[in-house]
C-alpha positions, 0 to 999 in steps of 0.5 A: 874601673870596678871588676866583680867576681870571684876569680882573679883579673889583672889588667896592666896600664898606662898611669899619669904622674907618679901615683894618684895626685889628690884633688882635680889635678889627677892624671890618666891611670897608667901603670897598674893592676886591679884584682877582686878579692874571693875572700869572706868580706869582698872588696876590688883592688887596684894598683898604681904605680910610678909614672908610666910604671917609673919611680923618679926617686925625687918624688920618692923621696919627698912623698916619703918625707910627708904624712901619709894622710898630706901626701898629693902623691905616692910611689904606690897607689892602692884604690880600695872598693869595698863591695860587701854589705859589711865594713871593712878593716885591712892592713895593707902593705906595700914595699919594693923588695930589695929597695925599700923599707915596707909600709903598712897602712890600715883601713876601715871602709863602710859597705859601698865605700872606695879609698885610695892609700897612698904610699911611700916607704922610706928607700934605702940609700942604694936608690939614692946611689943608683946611676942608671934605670932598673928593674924592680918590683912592688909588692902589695899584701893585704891581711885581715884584722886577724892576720889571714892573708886576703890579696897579694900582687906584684906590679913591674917597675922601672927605677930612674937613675937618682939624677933624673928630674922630670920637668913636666909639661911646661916645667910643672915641676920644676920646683923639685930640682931644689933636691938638687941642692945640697946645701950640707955635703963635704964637698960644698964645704970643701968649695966654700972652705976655697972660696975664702981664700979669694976674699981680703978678709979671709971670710964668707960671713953671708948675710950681716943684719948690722949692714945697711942694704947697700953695704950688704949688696956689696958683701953678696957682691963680694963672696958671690965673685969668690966662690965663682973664682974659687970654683973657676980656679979648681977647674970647674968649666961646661960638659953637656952630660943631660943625657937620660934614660927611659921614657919622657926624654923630652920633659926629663933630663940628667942633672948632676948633683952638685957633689959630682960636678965638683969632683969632675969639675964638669957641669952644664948650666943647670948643673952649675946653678944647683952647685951655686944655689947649694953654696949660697944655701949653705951660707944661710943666703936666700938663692934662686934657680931660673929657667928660660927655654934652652938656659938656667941662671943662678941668682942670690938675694942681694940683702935681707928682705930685698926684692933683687936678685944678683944674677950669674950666668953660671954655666960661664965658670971656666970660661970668663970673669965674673962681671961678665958671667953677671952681665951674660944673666942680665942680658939672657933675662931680658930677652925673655918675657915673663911667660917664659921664665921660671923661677924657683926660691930655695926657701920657698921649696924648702917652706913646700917640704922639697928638702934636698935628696940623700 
């Protein structure tokens, strides 16, 4: 959309997933406000901002961890056009008062020419603390290269709750639910510091590159069983608690991270398998999170390079033994094809830059 002119025009509508993704993957526009800008050297604004105007704070978060010139996405879109004979040169800066630090970018645009900046500046910690959807505010500011202000709006936003995760259509991105797992909190510690407490030799040593793969698969036997009696022994069973706020319910849901499952001793199965997978994390283990319609299973690599995976039916922890939590996986998975399954390697999220959130 291009508007012309030298009065000010603002229009708010829908925006696809949070912000402007690169390449042929660029969703409908949903959120966002255009404006032309009267000054010596004209140029057309839009703004985009969130996912239906929502700002999933795992996606904040990992767009603030890439480059500005890698990012696929933002938290704020800003699509310049300018339509002067002459070029262009701008600061830009955008912030969510009150939420985050501000990012400035700069830009040089030849006469004719239109780019689009996308942006994410850091969040401070209240965002990552925030239980429950809020109002909010972007802010965007543009000056010239000698400091005079050209263009200034504000778009309304919606802050989701930092436990929301946003599946997608068909689980799309079900990858960035390894921001749920943490692998280096107190707590975690705290649960593996318990678990060793269930093995013979007083140990949890993960992986051992002197083992053969059999004798491996037999110690991931082993310290897997512990930490599930050590978390079934500190009272760890199943509450739903999926319940989430705000638009998309059918493709969003509440997951806990694994630091409050452990100090409510309450988890779901999606919330149970974040809490293992961050305990295999942490003892440098390669874990595993599987979707199936209506489940989740954890999974841990079994030795080194193995392609098997030692699956857990997690959501079980309280309820019954560990041999039968691992035949419960077995069975669950093989009712389903492959279609219907997936899968999610911590490693591999973490090589994509899904790194846990604060």
């Amino acid at each position: 959309m291009h508007l012309f002119g030298r009065i000010l025009i603002v229009s708010v509508f829908c925006f696809g997933f949070c912000l402007a993704w690169a390449g042929d993957n660029h969703p409908p526009l949903t959120n966002s406000s255009s404006a032309s800008n009267p000054g010596l050297l004209q140029s057309t604004y839009r703004i985009e901002a969130g996912l239906d105007g929502e700002i999933f704070p795992v996606f904040a978060n990992y767009a603030s961890l890439q480059k500005a010139q890698e990012r696929r996405f933002g938290v704020v879109a800003i699509t310049i056009s300018n339509t002067s004979s002459e070029t262009l040169r701008q600061r830009v800066r955008v912030e969510i008062p009150g939420w985050s630090n501000t990012e400035i970018q700069p830009i040089e645009l030849n006469a004719g020419a239109q780019r689009t900046l996308l942006f994410a500046p850091s969040f401070l910690p209240r965002l990552y603390q925030n239980r429950e959807i809020v109002a909010a505010i972007a802010s965007v500011s543009v000056t010239d290269s000698e400091g005079r202000n050209l263009y200034s709006a504000t778009i309304p936003v919606r802050l989701r709750s930092s436990e929301d995760m946003y599946w997608g259509e068909g689980f799309k991105y079900a990858s960035f639910v390894a921001s749920w797992v943490t692998p280096h909190r107190p707590e975690v510690e705290s649960a593996l510091s318990r678990a060793k407490e269930y093995t013979s030799d007083r140990r949890l040593p993960g992986y051992e590159d002197w083992k053969n793969s059999r004798e491996q698969e037999q110690e991931t036997y082993r310290e897997a069983r512990a930490i599930y009696s050590a978390l079934q022994g500190a009272g760890l069973s199943y509450v739903k608690s999926s319940l989430t706020l705000g638009g998309h319910q059918r493709v969003s849901e509440r997951v806990r991270m694994p630091y409050v499952s452990l100090l409510g001793n309450s988890a779901n199965c999606i919330d149970a398998v974040v809490l293992y997978a961050s305990l295999f994390e942490n003892l440098s283990m390669d874990a595993e999170v599987v979707i199936v319609p209506g489940h989740a299973y954890v999974g841990v690599r079994v030795a080194p390079g193995s392609p098997r995976f030692l699956m857990i039916d997690a959501a079980l922890t309280g309820r019954t033994n560990f041999e039968a939590a691992v035949a419960s996986a077995r069975r669950g998975l093989a009712r389903h094809g492959a279609a219907q399954i997936t899968q999610i390697l911590i490693p591999e999220a973490r090589s994509s830059g899904i790194y846990p959130m604060p």
